[in-house]
C-alpha positions as CSV (number, residue, x, y, z in Angstrom):
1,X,0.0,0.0,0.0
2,X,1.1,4.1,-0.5
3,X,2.9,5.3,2.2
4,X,2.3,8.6,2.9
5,X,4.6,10.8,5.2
6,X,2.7,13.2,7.5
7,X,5.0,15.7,7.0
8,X,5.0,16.2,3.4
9,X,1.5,16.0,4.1
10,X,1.3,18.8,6.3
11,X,3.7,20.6,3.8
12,X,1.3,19.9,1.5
13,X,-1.6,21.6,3.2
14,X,0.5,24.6,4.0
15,X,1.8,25.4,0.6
16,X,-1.7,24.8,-0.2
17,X,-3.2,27.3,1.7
18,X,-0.6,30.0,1.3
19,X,-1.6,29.8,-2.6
20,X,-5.1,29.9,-2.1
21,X,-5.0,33.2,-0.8
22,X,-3.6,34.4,-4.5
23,X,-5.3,31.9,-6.6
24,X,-8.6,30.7,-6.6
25,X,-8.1,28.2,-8.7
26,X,-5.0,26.9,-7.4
27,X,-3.3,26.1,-10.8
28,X,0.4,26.1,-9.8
29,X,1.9,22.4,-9.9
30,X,1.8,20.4,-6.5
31,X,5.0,19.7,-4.7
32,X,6.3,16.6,-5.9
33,X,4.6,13.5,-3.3
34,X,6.5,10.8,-5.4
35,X,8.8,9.1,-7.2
36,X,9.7,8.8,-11.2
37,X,6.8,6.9,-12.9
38,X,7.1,3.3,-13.8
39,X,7.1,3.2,-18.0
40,X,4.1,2.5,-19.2
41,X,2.9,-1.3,-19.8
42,X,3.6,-3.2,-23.1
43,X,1.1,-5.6,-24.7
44,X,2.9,-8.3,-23.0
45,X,1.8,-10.9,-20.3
46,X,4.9,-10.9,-18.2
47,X,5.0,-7.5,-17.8
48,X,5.5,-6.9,-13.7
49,X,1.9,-5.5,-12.2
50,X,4.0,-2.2,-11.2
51,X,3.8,-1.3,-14.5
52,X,0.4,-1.8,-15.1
53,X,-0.5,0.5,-12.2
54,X,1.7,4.0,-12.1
55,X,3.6,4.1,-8.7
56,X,3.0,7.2,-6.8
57,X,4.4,5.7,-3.4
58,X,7.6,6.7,-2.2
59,X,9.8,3.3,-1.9
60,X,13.0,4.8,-0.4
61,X,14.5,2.7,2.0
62,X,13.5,2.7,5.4
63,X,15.0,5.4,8.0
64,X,18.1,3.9,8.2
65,X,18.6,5.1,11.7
66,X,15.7,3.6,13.3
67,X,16.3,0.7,15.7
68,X,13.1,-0.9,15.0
69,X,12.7,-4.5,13.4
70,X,10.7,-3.6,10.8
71,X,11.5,-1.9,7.7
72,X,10.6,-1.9,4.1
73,X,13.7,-3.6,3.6
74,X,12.8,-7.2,5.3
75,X,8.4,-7.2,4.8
76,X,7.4,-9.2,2.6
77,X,7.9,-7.6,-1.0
78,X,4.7,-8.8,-2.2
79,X,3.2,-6.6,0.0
80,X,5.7,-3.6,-1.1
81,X,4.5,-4.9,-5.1
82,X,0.6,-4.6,-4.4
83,X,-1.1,-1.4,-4.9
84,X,-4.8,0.3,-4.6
85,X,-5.4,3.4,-6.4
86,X,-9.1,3.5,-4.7
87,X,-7.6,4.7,-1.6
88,X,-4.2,5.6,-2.5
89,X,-1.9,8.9,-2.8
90,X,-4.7,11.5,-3.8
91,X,-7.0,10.6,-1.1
92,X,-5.1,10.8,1.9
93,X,-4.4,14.3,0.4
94,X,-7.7,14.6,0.2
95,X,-8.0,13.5,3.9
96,X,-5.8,15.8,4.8
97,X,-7.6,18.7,3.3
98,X,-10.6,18.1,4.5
99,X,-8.8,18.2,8.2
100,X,-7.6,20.9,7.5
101,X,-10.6,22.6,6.0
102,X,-12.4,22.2,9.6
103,X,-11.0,25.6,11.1
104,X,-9.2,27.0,7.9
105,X,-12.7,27.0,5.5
106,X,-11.5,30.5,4.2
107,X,-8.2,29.0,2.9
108,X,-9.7,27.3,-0.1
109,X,-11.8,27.8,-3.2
110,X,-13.9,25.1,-1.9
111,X,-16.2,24.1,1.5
112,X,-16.1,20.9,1.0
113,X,-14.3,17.3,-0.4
114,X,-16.6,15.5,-2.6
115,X,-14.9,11.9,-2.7
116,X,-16.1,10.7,-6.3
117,X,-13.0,8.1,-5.7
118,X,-15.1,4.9,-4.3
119,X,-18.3,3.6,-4.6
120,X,-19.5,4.1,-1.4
121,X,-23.0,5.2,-1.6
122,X,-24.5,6.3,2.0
123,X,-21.2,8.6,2.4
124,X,-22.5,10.5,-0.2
125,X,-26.1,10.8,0.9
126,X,-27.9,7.7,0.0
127,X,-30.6,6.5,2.5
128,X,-30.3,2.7,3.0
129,X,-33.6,0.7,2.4
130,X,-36.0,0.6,5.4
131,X,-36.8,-3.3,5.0
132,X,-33.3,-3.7,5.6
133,X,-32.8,-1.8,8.7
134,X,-35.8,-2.7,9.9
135,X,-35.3,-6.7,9.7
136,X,-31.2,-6.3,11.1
137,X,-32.4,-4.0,14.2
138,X,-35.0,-6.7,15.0
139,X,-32.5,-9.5,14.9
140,X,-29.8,-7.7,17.1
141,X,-32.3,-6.0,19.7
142,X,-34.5,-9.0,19.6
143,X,-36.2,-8.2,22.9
144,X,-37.9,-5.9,20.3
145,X,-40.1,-8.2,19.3
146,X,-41.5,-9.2,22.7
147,X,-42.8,-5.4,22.1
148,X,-46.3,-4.3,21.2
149,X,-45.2,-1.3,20.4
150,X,-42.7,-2.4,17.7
151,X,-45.9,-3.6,15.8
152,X,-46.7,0.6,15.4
153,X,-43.0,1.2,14.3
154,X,-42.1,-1.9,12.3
155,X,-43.7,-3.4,9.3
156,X,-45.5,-6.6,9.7
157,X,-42.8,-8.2,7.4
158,X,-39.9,-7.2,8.5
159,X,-41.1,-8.5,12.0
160,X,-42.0,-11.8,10.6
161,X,-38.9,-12.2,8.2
162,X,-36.8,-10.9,11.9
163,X,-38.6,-14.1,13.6
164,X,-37.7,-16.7,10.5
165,X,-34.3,-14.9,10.0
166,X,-33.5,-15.4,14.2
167,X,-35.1,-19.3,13.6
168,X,-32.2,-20.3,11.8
169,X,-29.5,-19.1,14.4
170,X,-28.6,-20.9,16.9
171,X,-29.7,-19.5,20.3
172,X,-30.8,-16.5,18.4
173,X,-27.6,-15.0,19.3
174,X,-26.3,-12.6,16.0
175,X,-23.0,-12.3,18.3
176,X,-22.2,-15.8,17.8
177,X,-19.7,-17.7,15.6
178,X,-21.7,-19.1,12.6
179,X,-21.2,-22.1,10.5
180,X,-18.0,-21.1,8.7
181,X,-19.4,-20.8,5.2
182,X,-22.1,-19.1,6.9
183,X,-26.3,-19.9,8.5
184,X,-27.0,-22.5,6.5
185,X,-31.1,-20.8,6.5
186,X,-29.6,-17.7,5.3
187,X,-27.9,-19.9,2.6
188,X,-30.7,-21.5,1.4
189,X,-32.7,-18.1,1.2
190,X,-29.7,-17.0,-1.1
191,X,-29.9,-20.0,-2.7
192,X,-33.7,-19.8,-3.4
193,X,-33.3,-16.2,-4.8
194,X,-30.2,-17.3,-6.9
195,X,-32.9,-19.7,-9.0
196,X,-35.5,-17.5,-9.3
197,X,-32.8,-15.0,-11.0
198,X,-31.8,-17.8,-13.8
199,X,-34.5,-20.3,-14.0
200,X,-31.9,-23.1,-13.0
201,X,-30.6,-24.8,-9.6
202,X,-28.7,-23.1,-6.7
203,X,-27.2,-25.1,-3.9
204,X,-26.6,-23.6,-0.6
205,X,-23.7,-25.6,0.2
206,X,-22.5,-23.7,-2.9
207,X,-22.4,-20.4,-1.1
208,X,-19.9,-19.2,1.1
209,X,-20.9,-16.3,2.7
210,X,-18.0,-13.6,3.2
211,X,-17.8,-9.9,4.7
212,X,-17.7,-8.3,1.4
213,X,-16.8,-9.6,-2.1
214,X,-13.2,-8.6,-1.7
215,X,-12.6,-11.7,0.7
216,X,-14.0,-14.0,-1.7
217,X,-11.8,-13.1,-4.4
218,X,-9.2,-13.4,-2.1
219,X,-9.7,-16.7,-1.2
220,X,-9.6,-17.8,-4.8
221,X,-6.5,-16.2,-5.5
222,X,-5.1,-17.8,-2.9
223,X,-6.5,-21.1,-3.8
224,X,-5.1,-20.4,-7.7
225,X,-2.0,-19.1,-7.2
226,X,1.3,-21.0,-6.1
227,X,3.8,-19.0,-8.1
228,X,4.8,-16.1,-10.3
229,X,4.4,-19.1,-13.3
230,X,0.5,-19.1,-12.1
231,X,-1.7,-16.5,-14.4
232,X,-5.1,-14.4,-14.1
233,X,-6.2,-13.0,-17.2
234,X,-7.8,-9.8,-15.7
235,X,-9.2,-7.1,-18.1
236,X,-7.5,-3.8,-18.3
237,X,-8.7,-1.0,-17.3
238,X,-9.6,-3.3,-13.8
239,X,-10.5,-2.9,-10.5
240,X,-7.1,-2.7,-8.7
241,X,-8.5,-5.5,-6.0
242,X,-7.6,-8.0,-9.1
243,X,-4.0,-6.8,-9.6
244,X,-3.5,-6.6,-5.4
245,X,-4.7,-9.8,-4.8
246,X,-2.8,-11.4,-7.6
247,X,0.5,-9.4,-6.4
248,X,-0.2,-10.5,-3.0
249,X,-0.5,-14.0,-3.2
250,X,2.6,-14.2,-6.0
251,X,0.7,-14.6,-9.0
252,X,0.9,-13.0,-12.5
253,X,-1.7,-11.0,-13.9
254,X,-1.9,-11.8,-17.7
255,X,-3.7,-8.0,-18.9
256,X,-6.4,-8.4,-22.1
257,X,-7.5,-5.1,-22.9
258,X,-10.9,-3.7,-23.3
259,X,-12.0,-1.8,-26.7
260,X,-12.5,1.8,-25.8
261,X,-13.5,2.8,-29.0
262,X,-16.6,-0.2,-29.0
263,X,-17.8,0.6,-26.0
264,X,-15.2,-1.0,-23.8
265,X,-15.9,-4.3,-25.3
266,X,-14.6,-7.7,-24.7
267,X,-12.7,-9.3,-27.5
268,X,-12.1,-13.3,-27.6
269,X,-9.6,-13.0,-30.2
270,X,-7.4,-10.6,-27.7
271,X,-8.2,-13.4,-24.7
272,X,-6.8,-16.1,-27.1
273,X,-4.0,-13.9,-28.2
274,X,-3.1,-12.7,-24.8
275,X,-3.9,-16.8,-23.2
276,X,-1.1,-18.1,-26.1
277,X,1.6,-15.1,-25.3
278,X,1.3,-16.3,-21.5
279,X,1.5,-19.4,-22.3
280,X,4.8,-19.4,-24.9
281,X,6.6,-18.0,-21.6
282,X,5.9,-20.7,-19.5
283,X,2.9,-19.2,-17.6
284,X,-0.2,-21.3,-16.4
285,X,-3.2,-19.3,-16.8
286,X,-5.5,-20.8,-14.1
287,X,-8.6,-18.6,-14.3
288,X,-10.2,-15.3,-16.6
289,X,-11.8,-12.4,-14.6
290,X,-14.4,-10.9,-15.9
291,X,-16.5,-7.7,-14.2
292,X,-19.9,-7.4,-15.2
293,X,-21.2,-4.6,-15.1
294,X,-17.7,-2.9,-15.7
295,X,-15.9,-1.6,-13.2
296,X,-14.0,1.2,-13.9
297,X,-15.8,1.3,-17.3
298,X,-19.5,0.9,-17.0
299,X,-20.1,-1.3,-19.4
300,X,-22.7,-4.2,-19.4
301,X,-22.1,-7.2,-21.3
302,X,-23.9,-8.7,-23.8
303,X,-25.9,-12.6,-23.7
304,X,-23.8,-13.8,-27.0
305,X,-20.6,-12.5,-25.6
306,X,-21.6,-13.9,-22.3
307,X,-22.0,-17.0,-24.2
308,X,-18.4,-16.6,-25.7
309,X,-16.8,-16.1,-22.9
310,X,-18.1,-19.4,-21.6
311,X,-17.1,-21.7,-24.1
312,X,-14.0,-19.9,-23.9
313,X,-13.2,-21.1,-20.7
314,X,-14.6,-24.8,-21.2
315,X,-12.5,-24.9,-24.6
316,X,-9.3,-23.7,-22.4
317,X,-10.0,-25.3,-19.3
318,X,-10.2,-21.7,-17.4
319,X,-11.7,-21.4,-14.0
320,X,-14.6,-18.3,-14.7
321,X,-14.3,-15.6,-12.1
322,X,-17.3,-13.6,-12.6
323,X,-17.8,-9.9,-10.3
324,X,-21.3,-9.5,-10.9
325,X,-21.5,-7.1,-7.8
326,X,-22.8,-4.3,-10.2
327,X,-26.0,-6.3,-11.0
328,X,-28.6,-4.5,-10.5
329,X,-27.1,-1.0,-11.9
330,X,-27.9,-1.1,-15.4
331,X,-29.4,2.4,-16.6
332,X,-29.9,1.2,-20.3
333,X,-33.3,0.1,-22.1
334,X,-30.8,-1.7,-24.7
335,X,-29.0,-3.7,-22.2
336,X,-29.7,-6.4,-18.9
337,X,-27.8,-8.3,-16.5
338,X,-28.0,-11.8,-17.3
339,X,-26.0,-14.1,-14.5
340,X,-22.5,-16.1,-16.2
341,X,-24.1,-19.2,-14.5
342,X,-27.5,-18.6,-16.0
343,X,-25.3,-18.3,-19.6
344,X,-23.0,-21.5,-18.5
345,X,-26.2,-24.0,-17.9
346,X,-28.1,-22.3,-20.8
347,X,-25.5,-23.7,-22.9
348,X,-25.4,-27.3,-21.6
349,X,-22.4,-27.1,-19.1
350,X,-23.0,-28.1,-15.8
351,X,-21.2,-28.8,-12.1
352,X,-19.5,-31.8,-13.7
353,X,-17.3,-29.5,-17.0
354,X,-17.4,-26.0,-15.9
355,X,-15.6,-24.0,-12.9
356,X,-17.6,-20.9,-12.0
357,X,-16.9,-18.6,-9.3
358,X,-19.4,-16.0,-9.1
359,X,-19.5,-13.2,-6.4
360,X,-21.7,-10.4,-5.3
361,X,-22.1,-8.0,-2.5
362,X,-24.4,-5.9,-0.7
363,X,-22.0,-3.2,-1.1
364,X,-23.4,-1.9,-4.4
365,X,-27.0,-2.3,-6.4
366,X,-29.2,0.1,-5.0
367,X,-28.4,-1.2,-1.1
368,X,-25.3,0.3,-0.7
369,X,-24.5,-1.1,2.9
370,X,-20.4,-0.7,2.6
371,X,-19.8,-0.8,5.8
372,X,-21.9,-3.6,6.7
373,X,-19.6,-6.0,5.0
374,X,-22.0,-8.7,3.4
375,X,-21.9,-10.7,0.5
376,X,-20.8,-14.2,-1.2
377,X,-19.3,-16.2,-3.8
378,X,-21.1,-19.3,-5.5
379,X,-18.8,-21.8,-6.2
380,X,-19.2,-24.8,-8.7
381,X,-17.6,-27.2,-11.0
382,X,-14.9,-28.0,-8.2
383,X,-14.3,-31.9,-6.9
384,X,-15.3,-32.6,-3.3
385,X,-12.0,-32.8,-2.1
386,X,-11.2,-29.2,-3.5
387,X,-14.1,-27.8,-2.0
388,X,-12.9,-29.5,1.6
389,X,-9.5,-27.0,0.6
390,X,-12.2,-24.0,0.3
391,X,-13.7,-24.9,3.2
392,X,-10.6,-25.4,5.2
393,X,-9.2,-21.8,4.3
394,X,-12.8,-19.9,5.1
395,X,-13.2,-21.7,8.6
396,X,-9.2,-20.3,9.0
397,X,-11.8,-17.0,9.4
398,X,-14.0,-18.2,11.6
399,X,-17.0,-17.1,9.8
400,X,-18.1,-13.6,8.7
401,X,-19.9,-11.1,10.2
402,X,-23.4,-12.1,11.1
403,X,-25.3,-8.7,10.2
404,X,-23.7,-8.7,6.8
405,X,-24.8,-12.2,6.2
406,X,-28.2,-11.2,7.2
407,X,-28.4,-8.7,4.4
408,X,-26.9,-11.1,2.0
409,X,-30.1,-12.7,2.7
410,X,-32.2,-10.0,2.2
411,X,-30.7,-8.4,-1.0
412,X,-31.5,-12.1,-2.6
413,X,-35.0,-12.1,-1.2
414,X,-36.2,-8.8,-1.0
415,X,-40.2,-7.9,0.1
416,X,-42.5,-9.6,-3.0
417,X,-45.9,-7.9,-4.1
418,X,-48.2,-8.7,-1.3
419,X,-46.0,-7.8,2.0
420,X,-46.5,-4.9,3.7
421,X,-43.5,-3.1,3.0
422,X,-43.2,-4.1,-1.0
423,X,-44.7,-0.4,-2.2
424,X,-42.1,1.3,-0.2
425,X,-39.3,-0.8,-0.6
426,X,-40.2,-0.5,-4.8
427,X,-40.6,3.4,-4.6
428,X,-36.8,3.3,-3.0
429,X,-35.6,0.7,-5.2
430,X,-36.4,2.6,-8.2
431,X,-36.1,6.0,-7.3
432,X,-32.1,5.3,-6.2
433,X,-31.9,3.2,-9.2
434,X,-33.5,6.1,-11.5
435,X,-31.9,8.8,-9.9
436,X,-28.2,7.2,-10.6
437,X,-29.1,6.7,-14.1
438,X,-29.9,10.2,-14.5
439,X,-26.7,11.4,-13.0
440,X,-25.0,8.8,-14.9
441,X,-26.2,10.8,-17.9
442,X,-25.5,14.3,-16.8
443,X,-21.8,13.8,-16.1
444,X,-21.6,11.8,-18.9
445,X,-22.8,14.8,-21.3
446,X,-20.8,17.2,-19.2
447,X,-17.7,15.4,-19.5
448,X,-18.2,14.9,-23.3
449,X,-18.5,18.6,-23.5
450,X,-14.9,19.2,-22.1
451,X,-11.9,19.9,-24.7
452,X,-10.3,16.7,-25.3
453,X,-12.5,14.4,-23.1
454,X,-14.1,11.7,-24.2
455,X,-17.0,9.3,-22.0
456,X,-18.5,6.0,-23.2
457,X,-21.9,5.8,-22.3
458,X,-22.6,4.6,-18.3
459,X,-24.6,1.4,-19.5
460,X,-24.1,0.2,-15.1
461,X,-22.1,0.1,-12.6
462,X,-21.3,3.2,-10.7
463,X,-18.6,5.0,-12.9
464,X,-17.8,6.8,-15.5
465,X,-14.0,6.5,-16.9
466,X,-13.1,9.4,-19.4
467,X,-10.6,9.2,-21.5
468,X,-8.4,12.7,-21.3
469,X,-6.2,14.1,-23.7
470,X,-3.5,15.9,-22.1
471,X,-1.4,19.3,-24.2
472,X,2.3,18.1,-24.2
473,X,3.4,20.5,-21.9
474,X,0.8,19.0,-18.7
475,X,2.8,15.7,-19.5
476,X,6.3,17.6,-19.3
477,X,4.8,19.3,-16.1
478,X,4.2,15.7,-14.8
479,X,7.3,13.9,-15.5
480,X,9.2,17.1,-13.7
481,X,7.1,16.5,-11.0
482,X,7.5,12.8,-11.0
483,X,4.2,11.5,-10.9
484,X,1.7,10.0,-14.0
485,X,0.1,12.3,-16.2
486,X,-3.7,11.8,-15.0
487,X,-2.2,11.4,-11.7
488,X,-1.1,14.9,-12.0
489,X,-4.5,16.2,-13.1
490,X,-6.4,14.5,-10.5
491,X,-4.1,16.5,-8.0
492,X,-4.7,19.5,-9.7
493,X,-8.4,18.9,-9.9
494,X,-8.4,18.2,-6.3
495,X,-6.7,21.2,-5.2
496,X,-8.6,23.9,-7.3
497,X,-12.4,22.1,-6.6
498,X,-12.2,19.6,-3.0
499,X,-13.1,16.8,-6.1
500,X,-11.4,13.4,-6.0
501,X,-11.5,11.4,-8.6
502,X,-8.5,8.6,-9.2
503,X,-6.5,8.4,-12.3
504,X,-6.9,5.8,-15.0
505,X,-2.9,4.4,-14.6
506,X,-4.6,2.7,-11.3
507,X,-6.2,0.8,-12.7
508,X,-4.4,0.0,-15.8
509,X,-4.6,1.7,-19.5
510,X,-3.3,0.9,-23.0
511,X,0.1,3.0,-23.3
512,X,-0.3,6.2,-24.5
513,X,-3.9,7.0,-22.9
514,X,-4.9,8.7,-20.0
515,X,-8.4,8.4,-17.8
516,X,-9.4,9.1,-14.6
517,X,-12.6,7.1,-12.9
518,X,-15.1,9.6,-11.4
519,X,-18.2,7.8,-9.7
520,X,-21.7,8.9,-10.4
521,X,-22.6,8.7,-7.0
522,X,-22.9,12.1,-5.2
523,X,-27.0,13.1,-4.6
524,X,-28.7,15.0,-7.7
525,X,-28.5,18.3,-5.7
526,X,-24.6,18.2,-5.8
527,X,-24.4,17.5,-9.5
528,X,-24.5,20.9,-11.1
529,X,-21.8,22.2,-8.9
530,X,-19.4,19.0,-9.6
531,X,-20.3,19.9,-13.7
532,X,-19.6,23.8,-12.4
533,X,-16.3,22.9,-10.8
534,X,-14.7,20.6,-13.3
535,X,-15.6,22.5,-16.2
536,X,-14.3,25.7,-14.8
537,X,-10.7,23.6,-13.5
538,X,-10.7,22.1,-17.0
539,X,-11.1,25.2,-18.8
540,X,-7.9,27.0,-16.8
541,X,-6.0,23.8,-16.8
542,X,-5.9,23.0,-20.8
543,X,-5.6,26.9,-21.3
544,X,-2.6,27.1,-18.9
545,X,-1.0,24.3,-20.4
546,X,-1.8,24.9,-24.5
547,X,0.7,24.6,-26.9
């Protein structure tokens, strides 16, 4: 991970407020927070990840005067290799801004940090759904329902689903350890809404339940990986949890690149091109990512490229790793979400021929529970005695948390017409769901309208991912700072407008290009003065750095 020193941070701060007071727009380059940029990544599978991701940590060598047993010199380098641009260099800036803002608000152009970095709904403003709430307080205060008051403040299915939720647990107790792969009731309920989603079998002793997706993929990493001669084919741009993970547990990522100019499409014949390359240099792919809807790009694949993909994998003998997390966020009348496994058994191929990992979260869709920390993977087409190996390394966790398996549960069985609480749970549904397709659309437009920008469409997910075309002289500016090119603009943007967005070269780019990932998350009320903000930065930037 970035290290950050406080005290270039605090210089930071200081410079940045002494140039406030002359500049509104704070256009003068940042102090340099880094070191030289990594070159940028060939079309090559063996490519080290570090090039794939632009370093903008500091990797000096530890204080060589400090008596203390650990330095960066004897950790494990796997750690010093993996990066996350989610929450990396620009952000604790950021963080430190917004300290800093708290009893210096006339020091900046700006009252506030928008953080358009992660998708984290409910920081931004988004409500979470009452059923939801409603059913967890009931399980963890459960004296609640012993209440007849709570009949006037709770609806008459959350209370019931609370009653069949708590049947399931041992002793009722939502503190307790669970089953390590999680309450097997809860698993069946996930299980049950699973089919009704495809139209073909779910078993809950498929389902591991995890805190988050992130652990799951995790987990599979570290079941894949052995060695550096150990592949993932991961799409590029991709969600730097792929390339961490991978660098973490001492694989290599094999990159295939997504068309920009079809919409961010998924090409077989750059898969097979990319599988044979990693291949010729002694590299055993074990398993293709694939993020659906995209993440950074927004995408949503389509059935007969689904359908591809698949026999893909079966031809090549490639474990599937599908991140469907993004599934309900599609915004288009043109495009839906259709399930890999619903695609796999459609064609034919079944537990006994085809390795499928799928994962989802409760992180994302229109729940947005982040911090709860719920969500699963479905595993099949694995032998019993790999699935004891699976089993083994999740009961190394214990279990996960019991609140976010709950709401596992519930984001897979949500109220149906008939409960009390369906007509309110559908009007905030759709209304979060509408509401991020229209500001989907609106920085979409507005981002098109900037001098050399250029958006795809948001088709889902939660993120748009522009492509920027920086004046030779922004570049220069960079590289005599030290740090990337979008990098650099992504400061700059910061600085002038409390806006953080993260540049492209985190998550990976085809050489040459620039992007940054801005998420189209912030409420509708805070949309025209983003648009007023980065318009106005733009505008000063590209005329301050013309040819």
């Amino acid at each position: 991970m970035r290290r950050f020193l406080a005290s270039q941070a605090k210089g930071l701060v200081d410079q940045t407020r002494r140039h406030h007071h002359k500049s509104r727009l704070f256009l003068s380059p940042l102090p340099s927070l880094s070191s030289p940029p990594l070159p940028n990544p060939a079309r090559s599978p063996l490519v080290s990840l570090s090039r794939f991701l632009s370093s903008t940590s500091d990797m000096s060598a530890s204080d060589s005067t400090s008596s203390l047993p650990v330095t960066l010199d004897n950790i494990n380098p796997k750690v010093l290799k993996c990066e996350y641009a989610v929450r990396g260099e620009i952000v604790n800036i950021a963080q430190k801004l917004q300290e800093d803002l708290k009893t210096n608000k006339d020091a900046y152009p700006f009252d506030e940090i928008i953080y358009c970095n992660i998708g984290n709904p409910q920081s931004l403003g988004q409500l979470p759904i009452r059923f939801f709430r409603e059913v967890l307080a009931l399980c963890d205060h459960t004296s609640l329902l012993d209440e007849s008051e709570t009949h006037g403040l709770f609806s008459t299915d959350a209370i019931d689903r609370a009653w069949k939720i708590l049947d399931t647990i041992p002793g009722r107790a939502t503190g307790a350890y669970s089953h390590s792969q999680g309450i097997k009731g809860l698993r069946d309920t996930i299980a049950a809404g699973i089919e009704a989603r495809d139209g073909f079998p779910a078993d809950p002793n498929d389902i591991f339940l995890t805190d988050g997706a992130s652990p799951a993929v995790h987990m599979m990493m570290q079941l894949l990986l052995s060695s550096e001669k150990d592949g993932i084919l991961c799409p590029i741009p991709q969600y730097p949890l792929y390339s961490a993970s991978i660098a973490l547990h001492g694989g290599s990522l094999v990159p295939y690149y997504l068309d920009e100019a079809t919409g961010w499409g998924l090409e077989i014949s750059d898969l097979k091109k990319q599988l044979e390359e990693a291949r010729s240099k002694g590299i055993t792919v074990r398993a293709l990512v694939v993020i659906n809807p995209g993440n950074p790009t927004g995408q949503v694949l389509g059935e007969e490229n689904q359908r591809d993909i698949v026999n893909f994998c079966k031809q090549e003998g490639l474990v599937l790793l599908a991140d469907e997390v993004y599934q309900e966020n599609v915004y288009v009348p043109d495009k839906k979400f259709h399930s890999f496994k619903k695609v796999a058994r459609s064609l034919g191929h079944g537990e006994k021929d085809f390795a499928l990992v799928s994962f989802q979260s409760v992180s994302k869709g229109y729940y947005g529970e982040c911090g709860k920390r719920g969500g699963y993977m479905e595993v099949t087409g694995f032998t019993s005695d790999v699935r004891e190996q699976i089993y083994k390394m999740a009961s190394v966790n214990l279990c996960s948390n019991i609140s976010g398996q709950i709401l596992a549960s519930l984001v897979m069985s949500p109220p149906k017409p008939g409960d009390d609480s369906y007509d309110s749970y559908m009007a905030e549904r759709d209304g979060i769901l509408s509401s991020m397709a229209k500001r989907a659309k609106t920085l979409e437009e507005a981002l098109n309208n900037l001098e050399g920008l250029t958006c795809n469409r948001a088709e889902g997910a939660m993120y748009l991912f522009p492509q920027i075309k920086l004046p030779q002289k922004a570049i220069e500016a960079a590289e005599a700072a030290k740090t990337a090119p979008d990098a650099f603009y992504c400061k700059r943007l910061l600085n002038a407008t409390g806006i953080v967005v993260v540049p492209g070269s985190g998550f990976g780019q085809v050489p040459g290009t620039w992007h940054f990932r801005c998420t189209i998350l912030p409420q509708e009320d805070k949309i025209p003065a983003i648009v007023n903000r980065l318009t106005e930065f733009h505008k000063s930037f590209m005329d301050e750095f013309r040819e």
